[in-house]
N, C-alpha and C positions, 0 to 999 in steps of 0.2 A: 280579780284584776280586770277582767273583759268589761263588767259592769260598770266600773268604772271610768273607763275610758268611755265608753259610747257614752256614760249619762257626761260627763264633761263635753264631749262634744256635742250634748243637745243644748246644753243647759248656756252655753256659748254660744250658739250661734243664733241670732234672732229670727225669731221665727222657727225654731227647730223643733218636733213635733217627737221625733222617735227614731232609735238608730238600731239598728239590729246587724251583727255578727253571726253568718250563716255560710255552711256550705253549699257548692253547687248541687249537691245532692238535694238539697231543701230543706235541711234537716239545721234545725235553729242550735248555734254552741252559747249565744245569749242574746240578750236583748235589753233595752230601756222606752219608756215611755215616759212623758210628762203628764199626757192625759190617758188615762186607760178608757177606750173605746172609739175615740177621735177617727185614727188610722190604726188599722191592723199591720203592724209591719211584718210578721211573720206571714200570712196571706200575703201581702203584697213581698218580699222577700220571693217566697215560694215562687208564687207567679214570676216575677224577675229572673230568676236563677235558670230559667228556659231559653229566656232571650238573651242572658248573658252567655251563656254557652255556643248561643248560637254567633252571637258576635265573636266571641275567644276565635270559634272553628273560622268565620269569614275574614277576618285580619291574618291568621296562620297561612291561610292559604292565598292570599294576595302577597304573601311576605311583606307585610308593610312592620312585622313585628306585636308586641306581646299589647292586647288591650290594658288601659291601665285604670281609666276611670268610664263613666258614661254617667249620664244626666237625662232623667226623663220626664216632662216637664207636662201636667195634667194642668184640669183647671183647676182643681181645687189642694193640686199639692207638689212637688218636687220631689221625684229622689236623686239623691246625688251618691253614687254608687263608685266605689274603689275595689279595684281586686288585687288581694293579696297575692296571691300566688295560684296555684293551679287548681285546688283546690275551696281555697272560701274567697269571699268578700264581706266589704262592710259597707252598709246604708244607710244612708242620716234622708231621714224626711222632713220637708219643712213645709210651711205655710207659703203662697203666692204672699210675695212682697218680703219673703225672709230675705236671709242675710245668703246671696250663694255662692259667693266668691270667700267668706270666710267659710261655710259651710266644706266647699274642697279644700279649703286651707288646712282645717282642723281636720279632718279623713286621709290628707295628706301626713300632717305633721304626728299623727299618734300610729299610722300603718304601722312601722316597722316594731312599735309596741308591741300592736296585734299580736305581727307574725313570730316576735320571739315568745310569745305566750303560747301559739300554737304547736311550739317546736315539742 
């Protein structure tokens, strides 16, 4: 079911390179690729999942409320990151010049998929 979701939302959004389903722990529950060895999204996942933590903890404690997406934007690639709940998130990577307003759209519109797959 997870696979499928993520390869739909690479396979839609132009530009979309690889999307990966992971815990904060770093520890990958699935993944899709269109190119295998393009972008390592599990590494780059991994890496992420530090600074998303650290984000969850600095918006808690401003009480400005729960993070819900973040977008980080390299030269040679985007991730556009959703957090499920307290525990995982889901990443779509795409190529500079992708699609990134459909890119949150589709991360948006399949979460709550996710997170009943999670349950």
């Amino acid at each position: 079911m997870f696979k499928n979701v993520l390869q739909e939302v690479v396979e839609n959004t132009e530009g979309g390179v690889s999307s990966i389903l992971m815990g904060f722990d770093g520890i990958t529950v699935e993944s899709y690729s269109k190119q295998e060895g393009e972008f390592n999204a599990e590494d780059i996942g991994m890496e992420y999942s530090v600074i998303l933590g650290n984000v969850k903890q600095a918006t808690e404690s401003l009480n400005i409320g729960e993070t819900r997406e973040m977008a980080i934007q390299a030269e040679r690639m985007t991730a556009v990151i959703r957090l499920l709940n307290d525990e995982y998130f889901v990443a779509l990577l795409i190529r500079p010049g992708g699609n990134f307003g459909k890119a949150r759209f589709l991360l948006r519109m399949n979460a709550q998929q996710l997170i009943e797959g999670l349950k």
